[in-house]
Each structure stands twice: as structure tokens, then as C-alpha cells.
N, C-alpha and C positions, 0 to 999 in steps of 0.2 A: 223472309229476311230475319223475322223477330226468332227463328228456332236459329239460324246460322248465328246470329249475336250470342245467342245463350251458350252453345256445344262451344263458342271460340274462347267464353269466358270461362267455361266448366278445364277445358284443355289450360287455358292458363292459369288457374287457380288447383292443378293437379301436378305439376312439379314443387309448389308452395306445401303441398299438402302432405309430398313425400317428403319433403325435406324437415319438415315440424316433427311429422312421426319416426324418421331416423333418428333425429336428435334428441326427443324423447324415447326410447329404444335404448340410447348411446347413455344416457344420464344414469337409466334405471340400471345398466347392468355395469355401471363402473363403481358403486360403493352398496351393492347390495347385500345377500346375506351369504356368503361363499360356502366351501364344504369345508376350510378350515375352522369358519367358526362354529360350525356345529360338529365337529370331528373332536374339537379337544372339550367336552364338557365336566369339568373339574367337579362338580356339586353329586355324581355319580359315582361312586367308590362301590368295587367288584371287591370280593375275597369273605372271610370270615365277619360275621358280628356279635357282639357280646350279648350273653343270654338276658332277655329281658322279661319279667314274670308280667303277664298278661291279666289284667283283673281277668277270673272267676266269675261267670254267670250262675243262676242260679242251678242250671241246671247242672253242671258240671260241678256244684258243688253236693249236691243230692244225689249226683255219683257216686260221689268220693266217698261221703257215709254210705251208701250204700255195700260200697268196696269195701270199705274198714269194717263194716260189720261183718261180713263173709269171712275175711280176713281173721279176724278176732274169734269169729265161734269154732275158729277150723282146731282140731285137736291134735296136733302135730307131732304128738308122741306117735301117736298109728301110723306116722309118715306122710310126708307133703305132697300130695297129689302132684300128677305132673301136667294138670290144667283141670282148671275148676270152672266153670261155667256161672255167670251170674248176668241179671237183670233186674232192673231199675222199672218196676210198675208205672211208678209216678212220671217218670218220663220218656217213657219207652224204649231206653236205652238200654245195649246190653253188650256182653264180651267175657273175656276169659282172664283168667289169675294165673301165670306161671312164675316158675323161680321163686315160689316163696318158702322163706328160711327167718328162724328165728336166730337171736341174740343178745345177750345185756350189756348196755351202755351203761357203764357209772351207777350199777346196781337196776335199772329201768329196763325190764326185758320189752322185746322189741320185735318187729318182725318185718322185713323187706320183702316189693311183690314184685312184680311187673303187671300191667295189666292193661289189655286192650279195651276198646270203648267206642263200640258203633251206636252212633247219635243219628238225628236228623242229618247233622250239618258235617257226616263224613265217618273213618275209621280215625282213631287216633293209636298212639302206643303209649302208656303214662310209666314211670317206674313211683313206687310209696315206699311207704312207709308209716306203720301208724308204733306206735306204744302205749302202753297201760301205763294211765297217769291216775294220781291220786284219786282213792274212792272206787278203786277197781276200775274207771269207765277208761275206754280205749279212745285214744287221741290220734287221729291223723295229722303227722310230723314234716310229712310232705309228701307232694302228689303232683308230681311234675311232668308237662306235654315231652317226649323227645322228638 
């Protein structure tokens, strides 16, 4: 008798039990998070962006003299190699110098490169430029990732 009590109360306390979970079911899906609202995310902007200069670690700046020094000894009257091979001891980096051409800026001769740069952390493509600044010693002008 005492199991007949129990199943008559489980049976009536199971149309109570669908009807709390339909209506929580109905609550959650009428102001939830839809696909328009994550469809239009405004704070995302696709297309071009303005070049931003990235600080310089050390190693990529022990590059870059290393580059300018290559750069600087090369004697360019015998004619500008059409790739030059260089590497970086100190940090195990290496790659190649092409396109490089001299010129004088406002009396400062000068000399533009291009030059690859296999690191730990990938291949890059840079383009420079270093000039002879006062005192004879070579300045690099700029050494930029593209």
C-alpha cells in the first residue's frame, strides 16, 4: 500500500515538474543571446591599418648593425652583388642583402638594401638603409619589417 501512495504521488508531482521546466525553457530562450547580437560586432574593423613601428628587441637590433656593417664594407664601385649572404654569430641569425644601391641625400651618401632575416622566431623581409654620418662611422637610417 505504502509503494501504491508513493508511484500516485511521484505521477502527481510529474505533470507539476513538466510544467516548471517548460516554463523555465520558455524564460531562457525568449531574451537570450540571439545571432543578431553577436552578427553585428562593431569593435571589429576588417580592411587596411596604419603602419605601427613595433619596439625593437635586442636581437633584431644586433641585426640591423650587423646588416649595416655588410652593407657599409661592400665596395660598390666593382658593382652591387645581386645577393649577398650574411650572418649574425651572436644570435644565430642569418639571410641575404639584395637591391642594394647607393645615393646622396643633401650631400650624405647613402645606400638602400633590402634584406631577409631568418631568426628563431621566423623568415622576415626588412628594406634599410644605413648613411655615413659624421666621423666616417655608418648610421643605420632605417630598417623596417614589411
Amino acid at each position: 500500500m505504502l509503494h501504491r501512495l508513493q508511484a500516485m504521488a511521484m505521477t502527481a508531482r510529474r505533470p507539476f515538474f513538466l510544467a516548471t521546466m517548460a516554463l523555465c525553457l520558455a524564460a531562457c530562450g525568449s531574451r537570450g543571446v540571439t545571432l543578431d547580437d553577436i552578427a553585428r560586432d562593431t569593435s571589429i574593423v576588417t580592411g587596411s591599418v596604419g603602419k605601427t613601428e613595433a619596439p625593437k628587441d635586442a636581437t633584431e637590433l644586433s641585426d640591423a648593425t650587423t646588416i649595416r656593417n655588410v652593407v657599409s664594407s661592400l665596395d660598390l664601385e666593382a658593382g652591387a652583388p645581386a645577393a649577398l649572404a650574411w650572418a649574425n654569430a651572436e644570435t644565430g641569425s642569418r639571410g641575404a642583402l639584395r637591391h642594394i644601391s647607393e645615393y646622396t641625400d643633401q650631400g650624405t651618401l647613402c645606400r638602400r638594401f633590402e634584406a631577409t632575416r631568418e631568426s628563431f622566431d621566423g623568415i622576415a623581409l626588412y628594406q634599410g638603409e644605413s648613411c655615413l654620418a659624421s666621423g666616417g662611422m655608418w648610421a643605420m637610417t632605417a630598417f623596417d619589417r614589411l
